[in-house]
C-alpha positions as CSV (number, residue, x, y, z in Angstrom):
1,X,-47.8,-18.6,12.2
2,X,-44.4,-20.1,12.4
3,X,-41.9,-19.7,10.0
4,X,-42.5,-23.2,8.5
5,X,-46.0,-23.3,7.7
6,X,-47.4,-21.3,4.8
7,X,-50.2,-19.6,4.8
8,X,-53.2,-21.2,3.1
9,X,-57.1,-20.5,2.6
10,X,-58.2,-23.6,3.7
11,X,-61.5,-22.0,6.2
12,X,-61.6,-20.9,9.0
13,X,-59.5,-22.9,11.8
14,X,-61.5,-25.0,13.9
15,X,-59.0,-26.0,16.6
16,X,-55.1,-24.4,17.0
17,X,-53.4,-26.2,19.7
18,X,-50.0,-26.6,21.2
19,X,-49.2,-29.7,23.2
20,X,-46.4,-29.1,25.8
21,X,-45.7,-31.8,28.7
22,X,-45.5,-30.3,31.9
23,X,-42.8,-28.0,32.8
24,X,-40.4,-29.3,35.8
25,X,-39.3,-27.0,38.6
26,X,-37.5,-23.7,37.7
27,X,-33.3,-24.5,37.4
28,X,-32.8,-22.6,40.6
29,X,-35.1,-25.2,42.5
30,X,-33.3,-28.1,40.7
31,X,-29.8,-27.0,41.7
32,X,-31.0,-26.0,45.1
33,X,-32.6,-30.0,45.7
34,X,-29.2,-31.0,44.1
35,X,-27.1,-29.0,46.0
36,X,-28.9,-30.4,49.6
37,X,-28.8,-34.1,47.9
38,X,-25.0,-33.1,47.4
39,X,-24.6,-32.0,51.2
40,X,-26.0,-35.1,52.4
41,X,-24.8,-37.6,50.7
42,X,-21.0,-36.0,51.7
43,X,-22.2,-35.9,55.2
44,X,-22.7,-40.0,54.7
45,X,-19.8,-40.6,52.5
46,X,-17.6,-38.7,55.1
47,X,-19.2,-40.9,58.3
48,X,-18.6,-43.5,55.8
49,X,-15.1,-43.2,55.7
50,X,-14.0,-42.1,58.8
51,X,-15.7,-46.0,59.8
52,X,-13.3,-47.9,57.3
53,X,-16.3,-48.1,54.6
54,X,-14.2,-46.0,52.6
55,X,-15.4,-48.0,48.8
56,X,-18.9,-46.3,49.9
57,X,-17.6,-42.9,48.9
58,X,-17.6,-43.4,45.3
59,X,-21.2,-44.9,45.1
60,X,-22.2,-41.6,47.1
61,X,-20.9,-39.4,44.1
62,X,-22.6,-41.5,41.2
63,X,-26.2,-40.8,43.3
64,X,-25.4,-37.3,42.6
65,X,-24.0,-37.7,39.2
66,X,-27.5,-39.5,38.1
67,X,-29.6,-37.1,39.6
68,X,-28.0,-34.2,37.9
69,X,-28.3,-36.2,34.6
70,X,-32.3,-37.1,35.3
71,X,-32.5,-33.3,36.1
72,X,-30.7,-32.3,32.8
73,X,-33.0,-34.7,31.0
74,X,-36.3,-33.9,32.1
75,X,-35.4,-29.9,31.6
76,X,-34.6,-31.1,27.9
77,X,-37.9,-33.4,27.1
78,X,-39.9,-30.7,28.5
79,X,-39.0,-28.5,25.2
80,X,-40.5,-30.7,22.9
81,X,-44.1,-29.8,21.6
82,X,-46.6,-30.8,18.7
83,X,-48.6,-28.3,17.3
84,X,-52.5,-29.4,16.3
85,X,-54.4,-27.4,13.7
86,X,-57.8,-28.7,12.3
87,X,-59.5,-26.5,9.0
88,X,-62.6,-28.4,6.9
89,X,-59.5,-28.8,4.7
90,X,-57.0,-30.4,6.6
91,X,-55.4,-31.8,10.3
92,X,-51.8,-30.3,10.4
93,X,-49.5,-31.7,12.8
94,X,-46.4,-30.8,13.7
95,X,-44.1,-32.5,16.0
96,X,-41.5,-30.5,17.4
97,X,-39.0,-32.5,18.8
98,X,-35.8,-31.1,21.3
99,X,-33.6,-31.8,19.4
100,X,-33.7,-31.8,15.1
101,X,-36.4,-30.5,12.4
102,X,-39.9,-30.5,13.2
103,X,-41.7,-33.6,11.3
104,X,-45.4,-32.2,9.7
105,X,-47.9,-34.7,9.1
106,X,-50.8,-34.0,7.1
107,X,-54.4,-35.6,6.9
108,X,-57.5,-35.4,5.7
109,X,-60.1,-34.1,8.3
110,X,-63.0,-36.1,6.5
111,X,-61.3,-39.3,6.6
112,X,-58.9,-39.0,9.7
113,X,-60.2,-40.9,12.8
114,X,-59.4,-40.7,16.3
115,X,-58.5,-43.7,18.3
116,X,-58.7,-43.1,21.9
117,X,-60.5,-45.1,25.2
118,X,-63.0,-43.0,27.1
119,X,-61.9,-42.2,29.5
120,X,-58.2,-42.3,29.7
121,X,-55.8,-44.3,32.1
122,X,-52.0,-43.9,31.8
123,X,-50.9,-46.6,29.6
124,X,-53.6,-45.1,27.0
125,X,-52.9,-44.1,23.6
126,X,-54.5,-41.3,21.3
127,X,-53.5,-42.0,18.0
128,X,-54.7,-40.1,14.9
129,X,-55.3,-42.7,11.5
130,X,-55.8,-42.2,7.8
131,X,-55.5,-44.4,5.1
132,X,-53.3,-46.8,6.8
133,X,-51.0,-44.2,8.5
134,X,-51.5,-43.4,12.2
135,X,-49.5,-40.7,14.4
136,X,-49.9,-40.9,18.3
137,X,-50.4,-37.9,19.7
138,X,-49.5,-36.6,23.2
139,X,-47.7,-39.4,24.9
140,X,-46.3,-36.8,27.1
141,X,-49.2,-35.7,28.6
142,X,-51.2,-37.1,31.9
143,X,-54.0,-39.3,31.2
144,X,-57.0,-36.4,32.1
145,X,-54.9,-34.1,30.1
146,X,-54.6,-36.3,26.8
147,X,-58.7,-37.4,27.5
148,X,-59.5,-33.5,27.6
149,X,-57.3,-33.1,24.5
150,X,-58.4,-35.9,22.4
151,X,-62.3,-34.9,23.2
152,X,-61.4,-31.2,21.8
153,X,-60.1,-32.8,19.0
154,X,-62.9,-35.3,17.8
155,X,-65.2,-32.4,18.1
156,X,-63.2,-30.2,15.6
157,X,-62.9,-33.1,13.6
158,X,-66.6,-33.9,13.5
159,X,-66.8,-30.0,12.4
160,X,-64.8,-30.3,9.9
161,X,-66.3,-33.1,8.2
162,X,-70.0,-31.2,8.5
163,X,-68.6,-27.6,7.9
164,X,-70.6,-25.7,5.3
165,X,-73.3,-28.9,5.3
166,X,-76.8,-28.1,5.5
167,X,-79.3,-30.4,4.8
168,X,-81.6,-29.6,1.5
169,X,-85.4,-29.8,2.4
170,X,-86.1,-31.9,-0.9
171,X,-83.7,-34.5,-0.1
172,X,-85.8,-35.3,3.1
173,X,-89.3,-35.3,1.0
Protein backbone atom coordinates (compact mmCIF):
# COMPACT_ATOMS: atom_id res chain seq x y z
CA UNK A 1 0.00 0.00 0.00
CA UNK A 2 1.48 3.32 -0.80
CA UNK A 3 1.72 5.92 1.46
CA UNK A 4 -1.23 7.86 -0.13
CA UNK A 5 -3.99 5.46 -0.05
CA UNK A 6 -5.60 4.52 3.15
CA UNK A 7 -6.56 1.45 4.00
CA UNK A 8 -10.27 0.66 3.68
CA UNK A 9 -12.62 -2.63 4.01
CA UNK A 10 -14.13 -2.35 0.92
CA UNK A 11 -13.91 -6.62 -0.08
CA UNK A 12 -11.68 -8.33 -1.26
CA UNK A 13 -9.57 -6.72 -4.27
CA UNK A 14 -10.50 -8.04 -7.56
CA UNK A 15 -7.79 -6.62 -9.79
CA UNK A 16 -4.36 -4.61 -8.31
CA UNK A 17 -2.46 -3.43 -11.33
CA UNK A 18 0.31 -1.16 -12.15
CA UNK A 19 0.65 0.26 -15.62
CA UNK A 20 4.26 1.07 -16.70
CA UNK A 21 5.17 1.90 -20.54
CA UNK A 22 8.04 0.07 -21.62
CA UNK A 23 11.38 0.69 -20.23
CA UNK A 24 14.08 2.01 -22.90
CA UNK A 25 17.62 0.67 -22.99
CA UNK A 26 19.71 0.70 -19.75
CA UNK A 27 21.81 4.45 -19.60
CA UNK A 28 24.93 2.70 -20.37
CA UNK A 29 23.54 1.51 -23.83
CA UNK A 30 22.16 5.06 -24.47
CA UNK A 31 25.39 6.81 -23.87
CA UNK A 32 27.28 4.04 -25.62
CA UNK A 33 24.76 4.63 -29.14
CA UNK A 34 25.37 8.36 -28.26
CA UNK A 35 28.81 8.22 -27.95
CA UNK A 36 29.27 6.15 -31.63
CA UNK A 37 26.53 8.75 -33.10
CA UNK A 38 29.03 11.44 -31.56
CA UNK A 39 32.17 9.69 -33.32
CA UNK A 40 30.56 9.72 -36.57
CA UNK A 41 29.00 12.52 -36.96
CA UNK A 42 32.80 14.32 -36.05
CA UNK A 43 34.28 12.03 -38.55
CA UNK A 44 31.70 13.85 -41.22
CA UNK A 45 31.77 17.23 -39.77
CA UNK A 46 35.66 17.06 -39.89
CA UNK A 47 35.62 15.64 -43.84
CA UNK A 48 33.16 18.38 -43.94
CA UNK A 49 35.47 20.99 -43.20
CA UNK A 50 38.58 20.14 -44.41
CA UNK A 51 36.33 20.36 -48.15
CA UNK A 52 35.31 24.06 -47.45
CA UNK A 53 31.66 23.00 -46.14
CA UNK A 54 32.78 24.24 -43.00
CA UNK A 55 28.70 25.74 -41.98
CA UNK A 56 28.01 21.84 -41.98
CA UNK A 57 29.88 21.47 -38.66
CA UNK A 58 27.38 23.16 -36.53
CA UNK A 59 24.30 21.13 -37.98
CA UNK A 60 26.50 18.01 -37.04
CA UNK A 61 26.48 19.06 -33.27
CA UNK A 62 22.68 19.86 -33.03
CA UNK A 63 21.99 15.98 -34.44
CA UNK A 64 23.74 15.07 -31.34
CA UNK A 65 22.34 17.66 -29.15
CA UNK A 66 18.68 16.22 -30.11
CA UNK A 67 19.43 12.88 -29.69
CA UNK A 68 20.67 13.31 -26.24
CA UNK A 69 17.47 15.33 -25.46
CA UNK A 70 15.04 12.45 -27.10
CA UNK A 71 17.29 10.00 -24.93
CA UNK A 72 16.83 12.17 -21.71
CA UNK A 73 13.15 12.30 -22.54
CA UNK A 74 12.17 8.97 -23.13
CA UNK A 75 14.32 7.84 -19.76
CA UNK A 76 11.95 10.45 -17.99
CA UNK A 77 8.28 9.40 -19.54
CA UNK A 78 9.18 5.88 -18.79
CA UNK A 79 8.75 6.79 -14.89
CA UNK A 80 5.37 7.55 -15.07
CA UNK A 81 2.74 4.82 -14.01
CA UNK A 82 -1.07 4.55 -13.09
CA UNK A 83 -2.03 2.28 -10.52
CA UNK A 84 -5.61 0.19 -11.16
CA UNK A 85 -7.45 -1.28 -8.17
CA UNK A 86 -10.97 -2.77 -8.60
CA UNK A 87 -13.05 -3.88 -4.93
CA UNK A 88 -17.20 -4.47 -5.34
CA UNK A 89 -16.82 -1.07 -3.65
CA UNK A 90 -14.85 0.94 -5.76
CA UNK A 91 -12.30 1.48 -9.16
CA UNK A 92 -9.23 3.42 -7.68
CA UNK A 93 -6.98 5.04 -10.08
CA UNK A 94 -4.08 6.66 -9.62
CA UNK A 95 -2.08 8.37 -12.10
CA UNK A 96 1.42 8.84 -11.30
CA UNK A 97 2.86 11.20 -13.36
CA UNK A 98 7.12 12.08 -13.68
CA UNK A 99 6.88 14.85 -12.58
CA UNK A 100 4.14 16.44 -9.66
CA UNK A 101 1.47 14.66 -7.22
CA UNK A 102 -0.18 11.67 -8.25
CA UNK A 103 -3.95 12.62 -9.33
CA UNK A 104 -6.62 9.62 -7.81
CA UNK A 105 -9.73 9.22 -9.48
CA UNK A 106 -12.43 7.38 -7.93
CA UNK A 107 -15.55 5.48 -9.43
CA UNK A 108 -18.15 3.39 -8.85
CA UNK A 109 -17.53 -0.20 -10.05
CA UNK A 110 -21.42 -0.78 -10.62
CA UNK A 111 -21.77 2.05 -12.80
CA UNK A 112 -18.23 2.62 -14.34
CA UNK A 113 -18.03 1.34 -18.05
CA UNK A 114 -15.27 0.51 -20.20
CA UNK A 115 -14.90 1.94 -23.58
CA UNK A 116 -12.53 0.13 -25.68
CA UNK A 117 -12.54 -1.51 -29.60
CA UNK A 118 -11.92 -5.18 -29.67
CA UNK A 119 -9.37 -5.70 -30.61
CA UNK A 120 -6.98 -2.88 -30.31
CA UNK A 121 -4.93 -0.88 -33.11
CA UNK A 122 -2.61 1.88 -32.12
CA UNK A 123 -4.59 5.01 -32.40
CA UNK A 124 -7.16 3.17 -29.87
CA UNK A 125 -8.31 4.46 -26.77
CA UNK A 126 -9.40 2.69 -23.40
CA UNK A 127 -11.17 5.09 -21.55
CA UNK A 128 -12.95 4.41 -18.21
CA UNK A 129 -16.63 6.59 -17.84
CA UNK A 130 -19.04 7.37 -14.95
CA UNK A 131 -21.56 9.69 -14.64
CA UNK A 132 -20.29 11.98 -17.25
CA UNK A 133 -16.55 11.78 -16.29
CA UNK A 134 -14.20 9.62 -18.34
CA UNK A 135 -10.29 8.92 -17.61
CA UNK A 136 -8.25 7.25 -20.47
CA UNK A 137 -6.20 4.82 -19.32
CA UNK A 138 -2.86 3.48 -20.69
CA UNK A 139 -2.01 5.63 -23.62
CA UNK A 140 1.45 4.58 -23.10
CA UNK A 141 1.11 1.18 -23.68
CA UNK A 142 1.26 -0.93 -27.17
CA UNK A 143 -2.03 -1.73 -28.61
CA UNK A 144 -1.90 -5.80 -27.57
CA UNK A 145 -0.75 -4.61 -24.22
CA UNK A 146 -3.67 -1.98 -23.55
CA UNK A 147 -6.35 -4.88 -25.34
CA UNK A 148 -4.89 -7.51 -22.74
CA UNK A 149 -5.22 -4.81 -20.08
CA UNK A 150 -8.57 -3.36 -20.76
CA UNK A 151 -9.96 -7.30 -21.10
CA UNK A 152 -8.52 -7.91 -17.35
CA UNK A 153 -10.26 -5.01 -16.42
CA UNK A 154 -13.93 -5.46 -17.78
CA UNK A 155 -13.80 -8.84 -16.14
CA UNK A 156 -13.02 -7.43 -12.61
CA UNK A 157 -15.46 -4.97 -13.32
CA UNK A 158 -18.21 -7.32 -14.27
CA UNK A 159 -17.16 -9.10 -10.75
CA UNK A 160 -17.59 -6.38 -9.03
CA UNK A 161 -20.94 -5.52 -10.11
CA UNK A 162 -22.07 -9.44 -9.35
CA UNK A 163 -19.85 -9.98 -6.19
CA UNK A 164 -21.86 -11.40 -3.29
CA UNK A 165 -25.08 -11.92 -5.94
CA UNK A 166 -26.72 -15.15 -5.93
CA UNK A 167 -29.76 -15.64 -7.44
CA UNK A 168 -32.88 -16.60 -4.94
CA UNK A 169 -34.78 -19.78 -6.19
CA UNK A 170 -38.26 -17.92 -5.48
CA UNK A 171 -37.52 -15.05 -7.62
CA UNK A 172 -37.20 -17.59 -10.64
CA UNK A 173 -40.70 -19.47 -9.66
Amino acid sequence: MNGDEVARDDGPVLLDATLRPSPPMRAGVLLSVLGIVTLINAGFALWFVVHGAWPVMPFMGIDIVLLAWAFRTSTLLARRSEHVTVTPAELRIAAHPVKGPAALTVFNPYWARLDMREPMEHGDRLVVKCHGRALELGRFLAPSERDSFGRTLKAALNAARNFGYTPSTSAME
